[in-house]
N, C-alpha and C positions, 0 to 999 in steps of 0.2 A: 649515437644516432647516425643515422646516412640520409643522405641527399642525392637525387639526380639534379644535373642541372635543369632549369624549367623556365616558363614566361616570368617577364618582369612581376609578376602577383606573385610567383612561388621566391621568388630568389627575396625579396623585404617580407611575405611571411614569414617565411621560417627563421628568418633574423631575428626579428619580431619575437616568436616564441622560442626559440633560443634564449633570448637575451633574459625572457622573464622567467624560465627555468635556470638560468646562471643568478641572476640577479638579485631576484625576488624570493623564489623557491627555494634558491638555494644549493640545487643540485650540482653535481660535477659532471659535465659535458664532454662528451667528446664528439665531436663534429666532423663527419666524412664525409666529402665528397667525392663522388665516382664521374669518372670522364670518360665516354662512349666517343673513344675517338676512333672507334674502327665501328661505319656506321652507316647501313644504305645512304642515307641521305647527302653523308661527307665524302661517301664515293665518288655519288651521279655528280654534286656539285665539285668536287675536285676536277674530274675529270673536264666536264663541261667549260672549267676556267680555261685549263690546260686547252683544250681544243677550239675556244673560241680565239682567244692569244695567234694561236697558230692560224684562223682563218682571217685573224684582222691582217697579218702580213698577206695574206694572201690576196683578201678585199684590195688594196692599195694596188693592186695592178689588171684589176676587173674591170671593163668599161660599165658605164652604169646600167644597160641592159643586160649583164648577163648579173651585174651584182641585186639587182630588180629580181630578177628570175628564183635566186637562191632565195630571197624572204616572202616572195610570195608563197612558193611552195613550202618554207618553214611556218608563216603563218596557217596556208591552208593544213597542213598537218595536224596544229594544234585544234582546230575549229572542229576536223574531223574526228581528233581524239575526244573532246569536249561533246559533239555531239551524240557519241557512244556512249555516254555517259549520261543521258537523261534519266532521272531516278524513275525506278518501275513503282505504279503505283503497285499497293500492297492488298491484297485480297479483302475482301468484306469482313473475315472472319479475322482478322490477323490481329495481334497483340498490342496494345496502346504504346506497347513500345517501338513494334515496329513502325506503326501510322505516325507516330510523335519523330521519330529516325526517317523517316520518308519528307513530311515538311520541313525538318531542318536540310536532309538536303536538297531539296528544290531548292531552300533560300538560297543555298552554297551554291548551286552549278547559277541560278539566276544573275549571282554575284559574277560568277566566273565569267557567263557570257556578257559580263556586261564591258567586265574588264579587257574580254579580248576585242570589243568594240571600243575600245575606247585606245586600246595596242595599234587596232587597225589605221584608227585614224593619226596615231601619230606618227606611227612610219609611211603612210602616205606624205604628211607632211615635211616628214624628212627626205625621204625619194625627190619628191616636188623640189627639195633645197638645192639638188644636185651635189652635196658635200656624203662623202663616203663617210666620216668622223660619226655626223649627226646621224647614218640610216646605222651604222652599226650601234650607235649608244642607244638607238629606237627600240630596236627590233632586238635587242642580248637577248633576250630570255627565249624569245623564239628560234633564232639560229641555231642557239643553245641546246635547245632541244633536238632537232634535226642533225647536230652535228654529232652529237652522242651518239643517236638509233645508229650513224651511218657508220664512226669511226670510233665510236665511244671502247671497244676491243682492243684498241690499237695501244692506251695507254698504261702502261705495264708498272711506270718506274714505283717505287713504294715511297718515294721523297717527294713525289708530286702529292700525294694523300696526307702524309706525316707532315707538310710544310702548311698544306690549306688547314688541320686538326688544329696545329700550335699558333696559328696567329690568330685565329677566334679562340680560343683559351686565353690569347693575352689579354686579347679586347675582352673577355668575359671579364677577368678577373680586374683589369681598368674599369669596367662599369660598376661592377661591383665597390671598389675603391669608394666611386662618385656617387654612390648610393649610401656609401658610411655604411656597409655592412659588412661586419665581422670575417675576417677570410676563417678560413676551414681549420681545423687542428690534421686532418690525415686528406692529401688529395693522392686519389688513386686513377692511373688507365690504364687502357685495356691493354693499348701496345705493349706495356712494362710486363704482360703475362703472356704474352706470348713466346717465352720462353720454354714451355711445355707444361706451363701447371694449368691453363684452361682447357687441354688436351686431355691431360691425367683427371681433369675433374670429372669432364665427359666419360670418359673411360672408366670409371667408377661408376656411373651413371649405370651404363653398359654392364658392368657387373652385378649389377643389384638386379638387374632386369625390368630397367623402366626406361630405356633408352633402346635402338636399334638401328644400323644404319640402312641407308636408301640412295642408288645411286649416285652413290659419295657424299652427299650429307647423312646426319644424325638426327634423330626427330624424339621427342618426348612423349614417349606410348603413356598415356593418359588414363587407358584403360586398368595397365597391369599399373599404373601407381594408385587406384586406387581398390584394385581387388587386395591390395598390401596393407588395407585398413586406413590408408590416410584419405582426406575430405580434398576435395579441388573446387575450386572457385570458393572459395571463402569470404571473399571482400564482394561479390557480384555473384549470387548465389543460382540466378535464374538460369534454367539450365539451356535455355534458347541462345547463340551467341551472332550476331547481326554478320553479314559479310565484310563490312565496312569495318569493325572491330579485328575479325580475324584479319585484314588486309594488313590494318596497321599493324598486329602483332607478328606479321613473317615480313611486312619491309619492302619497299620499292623494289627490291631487286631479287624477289623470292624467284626459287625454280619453280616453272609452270609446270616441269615433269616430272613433281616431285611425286613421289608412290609413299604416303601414309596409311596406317594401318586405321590410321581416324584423323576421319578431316581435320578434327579441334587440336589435335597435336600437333605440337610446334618445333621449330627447328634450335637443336643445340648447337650444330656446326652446319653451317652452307661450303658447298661445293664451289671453290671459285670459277666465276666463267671468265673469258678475257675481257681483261677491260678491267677487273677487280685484282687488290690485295689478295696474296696467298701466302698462307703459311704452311707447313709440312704437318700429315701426323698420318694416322695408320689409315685414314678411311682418304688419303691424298690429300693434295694441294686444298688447302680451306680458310675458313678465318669464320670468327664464332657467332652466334644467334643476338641478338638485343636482347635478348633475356638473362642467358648464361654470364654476359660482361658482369652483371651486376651482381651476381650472387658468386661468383668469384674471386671477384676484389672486397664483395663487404664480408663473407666468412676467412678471407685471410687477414684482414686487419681486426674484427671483431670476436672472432672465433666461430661459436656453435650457436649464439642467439643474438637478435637485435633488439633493446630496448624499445627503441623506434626505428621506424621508415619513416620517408616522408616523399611528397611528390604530390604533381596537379590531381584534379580528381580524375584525371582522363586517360591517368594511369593505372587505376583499380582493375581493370582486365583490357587489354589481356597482360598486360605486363607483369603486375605486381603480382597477381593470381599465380600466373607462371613462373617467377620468382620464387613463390615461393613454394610452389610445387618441386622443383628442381633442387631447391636447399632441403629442404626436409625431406625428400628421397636424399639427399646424398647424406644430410646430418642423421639421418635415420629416426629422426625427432620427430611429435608429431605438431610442433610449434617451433617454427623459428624466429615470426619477431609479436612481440609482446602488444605492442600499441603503433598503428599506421597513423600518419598526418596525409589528410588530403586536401591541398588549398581549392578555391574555387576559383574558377576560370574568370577572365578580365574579357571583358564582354566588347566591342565596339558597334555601334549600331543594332543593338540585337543577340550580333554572332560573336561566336567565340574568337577573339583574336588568334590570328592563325597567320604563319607564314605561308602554306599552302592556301590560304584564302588569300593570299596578299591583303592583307583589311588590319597589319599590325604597326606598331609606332617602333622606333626600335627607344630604347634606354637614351642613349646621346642624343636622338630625336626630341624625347619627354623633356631634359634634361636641358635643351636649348631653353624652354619656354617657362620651364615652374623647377624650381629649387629641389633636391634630393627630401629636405625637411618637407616641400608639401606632399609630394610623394608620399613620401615616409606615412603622417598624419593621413590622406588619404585613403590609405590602404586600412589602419589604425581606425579609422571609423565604417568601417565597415565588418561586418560577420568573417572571421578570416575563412571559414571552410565553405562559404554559402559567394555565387556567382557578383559578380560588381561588374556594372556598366561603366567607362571609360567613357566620360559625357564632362564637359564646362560645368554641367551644375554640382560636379562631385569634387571636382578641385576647387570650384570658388568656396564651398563648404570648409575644404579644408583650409582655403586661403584666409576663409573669413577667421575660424580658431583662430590661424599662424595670428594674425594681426591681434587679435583679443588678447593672448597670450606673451605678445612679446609687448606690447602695451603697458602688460599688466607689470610685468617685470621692471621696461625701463621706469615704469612712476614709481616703483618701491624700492627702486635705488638712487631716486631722485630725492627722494624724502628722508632715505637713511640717511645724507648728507644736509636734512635739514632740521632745527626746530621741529619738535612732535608733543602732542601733548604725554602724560604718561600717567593721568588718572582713568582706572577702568572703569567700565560702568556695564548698561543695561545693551547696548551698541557691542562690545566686546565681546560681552558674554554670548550674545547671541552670534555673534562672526566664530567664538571657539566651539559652540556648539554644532556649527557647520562643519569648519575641520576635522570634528569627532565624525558627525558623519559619512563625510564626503572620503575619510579614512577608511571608513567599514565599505563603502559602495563599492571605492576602489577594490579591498579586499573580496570583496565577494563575488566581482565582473571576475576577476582573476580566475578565480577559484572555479567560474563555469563558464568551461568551457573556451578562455583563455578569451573573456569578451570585453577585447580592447573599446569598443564603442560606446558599451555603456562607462568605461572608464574616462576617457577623451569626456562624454557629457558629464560625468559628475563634476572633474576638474573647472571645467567650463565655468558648471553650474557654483561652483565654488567662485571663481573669480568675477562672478556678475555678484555674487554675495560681499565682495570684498567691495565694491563700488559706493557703498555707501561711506565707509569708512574714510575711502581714500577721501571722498568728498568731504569730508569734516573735519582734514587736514589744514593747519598744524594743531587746531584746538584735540581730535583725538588723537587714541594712543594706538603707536605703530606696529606694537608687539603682535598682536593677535593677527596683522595682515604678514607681518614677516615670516607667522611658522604657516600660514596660506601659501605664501611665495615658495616656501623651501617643500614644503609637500609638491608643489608645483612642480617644479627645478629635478625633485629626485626623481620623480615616476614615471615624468619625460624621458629625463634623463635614462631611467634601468630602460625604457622602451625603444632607445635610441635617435628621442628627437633633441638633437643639437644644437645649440649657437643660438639659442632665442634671446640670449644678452648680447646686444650687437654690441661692439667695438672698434676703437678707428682702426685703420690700417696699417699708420704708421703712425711714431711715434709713443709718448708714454702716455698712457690713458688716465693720469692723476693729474698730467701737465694740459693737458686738454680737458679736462673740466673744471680747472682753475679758470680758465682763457676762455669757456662757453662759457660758466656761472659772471664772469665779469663782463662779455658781449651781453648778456640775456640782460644782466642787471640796468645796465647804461638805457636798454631799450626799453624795459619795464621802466624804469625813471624817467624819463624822458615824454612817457606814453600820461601817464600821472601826472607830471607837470603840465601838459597840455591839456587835462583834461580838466585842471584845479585853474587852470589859464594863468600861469606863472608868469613871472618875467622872464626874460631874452636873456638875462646874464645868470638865472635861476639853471635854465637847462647849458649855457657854456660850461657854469661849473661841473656839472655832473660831466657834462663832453671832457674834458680835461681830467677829472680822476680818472676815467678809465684808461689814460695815457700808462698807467703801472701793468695792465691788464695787457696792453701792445706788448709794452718791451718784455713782459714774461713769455709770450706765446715764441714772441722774436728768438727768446736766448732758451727755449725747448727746441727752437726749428720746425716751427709750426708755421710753416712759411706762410699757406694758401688761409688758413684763419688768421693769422695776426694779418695778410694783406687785405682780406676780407672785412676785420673789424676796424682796421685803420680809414676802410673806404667809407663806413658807415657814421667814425666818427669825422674823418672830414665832410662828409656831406653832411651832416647837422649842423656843422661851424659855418658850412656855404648857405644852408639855408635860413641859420638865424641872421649870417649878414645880411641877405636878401631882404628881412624881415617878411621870411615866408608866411603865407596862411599856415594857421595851427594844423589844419586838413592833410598838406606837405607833408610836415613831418611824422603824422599817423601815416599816409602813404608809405614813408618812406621805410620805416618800422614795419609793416605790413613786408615791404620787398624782403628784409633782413627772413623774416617767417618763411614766407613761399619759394623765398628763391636760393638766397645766401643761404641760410643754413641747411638746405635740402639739399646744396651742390658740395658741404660740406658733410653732408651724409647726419643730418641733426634734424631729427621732429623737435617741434619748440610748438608747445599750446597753449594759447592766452586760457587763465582762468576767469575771467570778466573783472568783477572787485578783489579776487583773490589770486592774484599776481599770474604764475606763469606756471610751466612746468617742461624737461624737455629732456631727450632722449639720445643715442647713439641709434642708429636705423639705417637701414640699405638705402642710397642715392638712389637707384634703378628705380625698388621698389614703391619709393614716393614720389619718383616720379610720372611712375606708371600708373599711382593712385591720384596725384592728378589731374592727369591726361584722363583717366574715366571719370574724373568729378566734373571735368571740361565737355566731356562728351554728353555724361547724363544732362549736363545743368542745359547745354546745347538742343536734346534731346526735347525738355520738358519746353524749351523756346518754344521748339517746332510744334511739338504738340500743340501748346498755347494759340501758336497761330492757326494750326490746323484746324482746331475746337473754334477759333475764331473765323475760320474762313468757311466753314458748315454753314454757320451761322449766317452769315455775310450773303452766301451762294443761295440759303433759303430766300432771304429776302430780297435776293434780288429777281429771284425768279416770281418771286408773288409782287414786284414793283413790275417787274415786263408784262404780268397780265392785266394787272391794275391798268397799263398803260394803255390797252387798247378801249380807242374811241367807243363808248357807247352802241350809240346808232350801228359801226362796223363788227360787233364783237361778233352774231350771230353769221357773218360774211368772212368770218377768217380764223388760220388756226386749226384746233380739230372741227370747227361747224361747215369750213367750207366746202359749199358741194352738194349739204343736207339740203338746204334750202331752197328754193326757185321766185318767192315774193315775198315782202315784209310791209307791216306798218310804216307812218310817219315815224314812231319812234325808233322802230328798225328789229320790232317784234316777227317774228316769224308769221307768216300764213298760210305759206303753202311749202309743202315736202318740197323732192327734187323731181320725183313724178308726177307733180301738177297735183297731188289732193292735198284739201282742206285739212291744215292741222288740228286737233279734237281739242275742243274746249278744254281741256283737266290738260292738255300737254302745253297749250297756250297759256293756262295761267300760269304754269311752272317756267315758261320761259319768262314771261315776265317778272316774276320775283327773282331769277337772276341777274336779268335787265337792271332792275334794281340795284341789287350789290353790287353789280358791275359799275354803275353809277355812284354809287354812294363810295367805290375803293378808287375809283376814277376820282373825283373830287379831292378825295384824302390824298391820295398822290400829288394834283396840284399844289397843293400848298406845300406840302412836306418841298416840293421841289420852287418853290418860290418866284422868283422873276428871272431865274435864268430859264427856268421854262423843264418838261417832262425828258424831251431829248439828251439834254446836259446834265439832268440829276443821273438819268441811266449811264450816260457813259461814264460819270465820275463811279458810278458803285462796279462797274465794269471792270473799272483801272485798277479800283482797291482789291477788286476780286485776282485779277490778273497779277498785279504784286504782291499779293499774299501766295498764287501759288505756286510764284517765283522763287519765294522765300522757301516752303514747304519745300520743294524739290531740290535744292542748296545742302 
C-alpha cells in the first residue's frame, strides 16, 4: 500500500485501517509513504522564509514611516489579489456541480476577506505600538507575499528548500509518534530520484508517445493516451473538470505560457523559473510535476501494480486520476492499482479544514487539549471515507466512550483482586449471550466497509450490558464480565486505542495497591463506624492498624501516598481527640475522595451499603471532570435563580400596577392624556377632546376600576403596616440581588 502524507483525518485513518488489515485480517502489509519534498507550495514557502529573515534585518533600521509604508502596500496587494478573486456566479444552465463549487467558494473567499479584516486590524494595532518586533510578527504573511512577487527570483540556493522540506518531515513524523501511529515500513522522496530516474521515467513517457515537450516543460498528451485504448479519469468519471481542480493539479507556480495540446493535460516536468529548484535533463534546467513524484517512487518500490492507494478524497482528480494515467502509460498496463482509500475531509465550521483557508488546527495544537487516545476514538466513531465536522460535540462523544471504557476496565480489575461470587446463573448466561453478539457485530462492522462506528457502539453497548453484573458484585460471578473486558482490551487494542488501564507513574503498581487498598479500607471503616455510631476508641483502633499500610508504602518509596495517608490518619487521631462531631469525620473521608486521592491520580467511589471501589486515573483528567461538575452544578444555581427571578420580576410588576391609587389609575401611566374629566370615583367622562365617553366604553372602565380596587386592597394587606412603599422596594432589592447573582 502507499500513502501521501494528508490532514490529520488521513494520517489516524489509514493507521486505523492498516492496523485492522495487519491485525485483524490478517494480511501482510507493506506501508509506503511517499514525501513530495520538491513542491510549489515548499518552494513559495521556503523562499518567503528565506526572504522575510532577510527583510527583518533590514526592518531594524527603517524609521517607522517608511516601515508603515512597506505593509500597507503588502497588505493592499493581498486585498487586491483577493478581490480578483470574487467567484463568478455560474450560468443558469450550468451543472449542480458547478453551482454547488460556486457556493463553496463564496463561503471560502467570505472566509478570506474576513480574515484579511481581521490582518488589517492587528497590524494596525501593532503599528499603533510603535515596536518593529510586534508589526513584523503582525503582518508575516503579508510582507511575505509582497517580498516574493518582488525578490522571490533572487533565491537560488537548493539548501534553502532541502532544509525547510527536512524539518516539517521531522515535525511530521514527531506528530505522528504523539498520535501512536504506526511509522511506514518504506519512506520514499522525491529528492532521492533526482538522480536521473524521474527523467528516464518521463523519457519513456515520451517514447510511448503520450508525453511532449513545451517550452521546456513536459506535459501529459491525454488525448494520444487514450486513443492507445486506456480509460482516464476513472475515480472522477465526469468529463467536465472545474478550473479550481485543474489549478490545483498544475501548482502555485505553473507556467502561464504554457502551450498544451489540451488544456486537461498536465505537467510531467516544469521548466524552472528563477527563484525555483532545478535540476538538469534534456528538455533543460527543471524539477518534476506533483503527479509524476508519486508514481515514481511508488513503481520503484512496488513494481508494476499497487494493491492500494490511499489519500483524502480531494485527491481523486486531478491527482490520483493523473497518477494513474502516467503509470499505466509507462507500465503499459491497463490497471495499476487494484483498490484506492479515500478518507473524508475534517470539516471545521462547515468548510473543509484547509491551510490555504487558514480555518486548520495543527496536530500539537489538538494535542495540547484532548489526548492522541480521544483523537484516535474520535476519528473511530465516525464513517472513515464520509466528511466529519471538527466541533466540542464530536470530542465530548468521544471523551464520554474514553470515560465509559476505562471505568469499565479499572472496576474489573478492582474485583479481580476481590472476593467474586462463582455460581452461574440466568444473569451470566444472558451477559455471555451478549459477548456472542457483540463478537458477530464487531465481525461484521469490519467486514463492511471497515465500519469502525458501528464497532466503538457495539462494544459500548456491551459494557453498559456488563453494568448490571458489576452491580451484583461480590454475590455474582466475574467470569462472564472478564471475557467482556478482554474482548474490550483486544479490539481497542488491534484498532490502536491505548492506555485505557491507567497506571501510576512511578513506582511498583503491586506496592501501590497494597498501600491504596489499605488507605481505602481505614476510610470505608471509619465511614461504618460513624455511621453504626461507634465508640471513640472503636475508630482509634482501626486508625492504628493502618499504621502497617504507612510503613509499607514508606519502604516501596511511595513517598507522596504514604505522606498523604499518614495525614489522614493523623487527622482522625486529632479529631477523635477533639471529640469531633461524627459529621467531621464523614467530611473529612469525603476530602481523602475529592481531593487526596485525585492528587494522587486515584478515582475511589463510595458504593452506599456496598463498600467502595477505586481506580488508577489521570489527575488532569479528574480534575478537569471536576471543574465541569463545579461549573454545571454552578450553572444549574444560576438557572434556579434565574427561573426564580422571572418569577419574582412578574410579580413584582403586577404589585407596581396593583399599586396605583384607585381614583388616579385612569390619570396615569398608559391612560394619561386620554382623558379630560372623571367622576367622584375617578371614572372617566370625558375624552381629551371634550366628548362624552359612550355608555358601553364607561361601563367597561368601571369594571376595571373595580379590579383595580379589588388588586389595590389585596396589595394592602399582603404589604402590612409597613405600608405599599416599603413592600415595593423590598421586592425591588430581591429583584435587584437576584440579578446580581444572575450576572456573577
Amino acid at each position: 500500500a502507499v500513502a501521501h502524507g494528508a490532514p490529520p483525518r488521513a494520517y489516524l485513518t489509514f493507521d486505523i485501517l492498516r492496523r485492522i488489515m495487519m491485525h485483524y485480517l490478517g494480511f501482510d502489509v507493506k506501508y509506503q509513504i511517499n514525501i513530495t519534498d520538491i513542491d510549489d507550495k515548499i518552494i513559495l514557502r521556503s523562499r518567503q522564509n528565506k526572504l522575510f529573515d532577510d527583510f527583518s534585518k533590514e526592518a531594524s533600521k527603517m524609521s517607522a514611516p517608511e516601515l508603515k509604508k512597506v505593509v500597507d502596500e503588502a497588505l493592499d496587494m493581498i486585498l487586491k489579489k483577493l478581490e480578483k478573486k470574487v467567484p463568478t456566479p455560474p450560468a443558469a444552465d450550468a451543472s449542480a456541480k458547478d453551482k454547488a463549487e460556486f457556493e463553496t467558494l463564496t463561503q471560502e473567499h467570505g472566509l478570506r476577506m474576513g480574515q484579511h479584516k481581521e490582518l488589517v486590524e492587528r497590524v494596525q494595532k501593532a503599528v499603533s505600538s510603535g515596536k518593529v518586533e510586534e508589526v513584523l510578527s503582525a503582518s508575516r504573511e503579508a510582507i511575505m507575499a509582497k517580498l516574493d512577487k518582488e525578490r522571490g527570483h533572487t533565491v537560488t540556493d537548493h539548501s534553502i528548500f532541502d532544509a525547510h522540506a527536512r524539518r516539517y518531515e521531522d515535525e511530521y513524523f514527531e506528530d505522528m509518534d504523539s498520535l501512536g501511529v504506526l511509522r511506514p515500513d518504506v519512506v520514499t522522496r522525491i529528492t532521492s530520484y533526482m538522480d536521473g530516474r524521474v527523467q528516464k521515467f518521463i523519457e519513456r513517457l515520451e517514447e510511448l508517445g503520450v508525453a511532449y515537450g513545451s517550452a521546456g516543460s513536459v506535459y501529459f498528451d491525454i488525448d494520444a493516451f487514450q486513443k492507445l485504448g486506456y480509460h482516464y479519469r476513472k475515480l472522477v468519471p465526469a468529463m467536465c473538470a472545474t478550473a479550481k481542480e485543474m489549478e490545483e493539479g498544475e501548482g502555485a507556480l505553473a507556467a502561464e505560457d504554457a502551450e498544451k495540446r489540451n488544456a486537461n493535460d498536465f505537467a510531467l516536468w516544469k521548466k524552472s523559473k528563477p527563484g525555483e529548484p532545478a535540476w538538469e535533463s534534456k528538455w533543460g534546467p527543471g524539477r518534476p510535476g506533483w503527479h509524476i513524484e508519486c508514481s515514481v517512487m511508488a513503481t520503484d518500490i512496488n513494481g508494476e501494480y499497487l494493491d492500494i492507494h490511499a489519500g483524502g478524497e480531494d485527491l481523486k482528480f486531478p491527482h490520483h486520476d493523473n497518477e494513474m494515467a502516467q503509470s499505466e502509460a509507462y507500465l503499459q498496463r491497463s490497471q495499476w492499482v487494484n483498490y484506492f482509500w479515500h478518507a473524508g475531509h475534517l470539516h471545521i465550521e462547515g468548510l473543509k479544514m484547509s491551510k490555504s483557508l487558514k480555518n486548520f488546527i495543527t496536530i500539537r495544537q489538538a494535542l495540547d487539549v484532548h489526548t492522541a487516545r480521544q483523537l484516535r476514538l474520535m476519528f473511530l466513531m465516525q464513517a472513515w471515507d464520509k466528511g466529519m465536522n471538527y466541533s466540542d460535540q464530536a470530542i465530548e462523544m468521544a471523551k464520554a466512550e474514553e470515560r465509559k471504557m476505562k471505568h469499565f476496565i479499572g472496576s474489573l480489575d478492582f474485583w479481580r483482586r476481590r472476593p467474586h461470587g462463582q455460581k452461574v446463573g440466568e444473569r451470566e448466561a444472558k451477559l455471555e449471550a451478549s459477548i456472542t453478539a457483540c463478537k458477530d457485530a464487531v465481525h461484521s462492522s469490519i467486514l463492511d466497509n471497515f465500519g469502525t462506528p458501528k464497532v466503538v457502539e457495539a462494544l459500548s453497548k456491551l459494557v453498559s450490558e456488563c453494568k448490571a453484573a458489576l452491580d451484583a458484585l461480590p454475590e455474582a460471578s466475574l467470569e462472564p464480565v472478564e471475557k467482556a473486558g478482554n474482548l474490550l482490551e483486544d479490539t481497542l487494542g488491534m484498532l490502536g486505542v491505548e492506555g485505557l488501564r491507567s497506571t501510576p507513574a512511578i513506582g511498583d503498581p503491586k506496592a501501590w495497591t497494597a498501600a491504596v487498598d489499605a488507605y481505602a479500607d481505614l476510610r470505608q471503616e471509619v465511614r461504618e463506624l460513624v455511621r453504626r455510631k461507634a465508640e471513640a476508641n472503636e475508630v482509634l483502633s482501626a486508625v492504628e492498624k493502618a499504621t502497617g499500610g504507612i510503613t509499607a508504602a514508606k519502604a516501596a518509596g511511595l513517598a507522596d501516598l504514604a505522606a498523604s495517608f499518614e495525614a489522614f490518619q493523623s487527622d482522625l487521631r486529632d479529631l477523635e481527640k477533639k471529640d469531633a462531631a461524627p459529621v467531621e469525620l464523614l467530611k473529612r473521608c469525603d476530602v481523602v475522595r475529592n481531593v487526596d486521592f485525585v492528587r494522587l491520580g486515584i478515582r475511589l467511589e463510595d458504593r452506599g451499603n456496598d463498600g467502595y471501589l477505586w481506580m488508577f486515573d489521570d489527575r488532569k483528567a479528574m480534575e478537569q471532570e471536576q471543574q465541569e461538575a463545579e461549573e454545571k452544578a454552578k450553572e444549574a444555581a444560576r438557572q434556579k435563580i434565574r427561573n426564580k427571578l422571572d418569577q419574582r420580576q412578574k410579580e413584582l410588576r403586577v404589585a407596581e400596577r396593583a399599586a396605583i391609587e384607585p381614583n388616579a389609575m385612569f390619570k396615569s401611566g398608559g391612560y394619561a392624556g386620554l382623558y379630560s374629566d372623571f367622576d367622584a370615583e375617578g371614572v372617566p367622562t370625558k375624552l381629551a377632546g371634550g366628548e362624552e365617553v359612550s355608555a358601553k366604553k364607561k361601563k367597561d372602565l368601571v369594571k376595571e376600576l373595580a379590579k383595580q380596587q379589588k388588586d389595590y386592597e389585596k396589595l394592602q394587606k399582603q404589604a402590612g403596616g409597613d405600608g405599599i412603599d416599603a413592600f415595593l422596594a423590598k421586592m425591588r432589592k430581591e429583584v435587584a440581588d437576584m440579578e446580581e447573582q444572575v450576572a456573577t
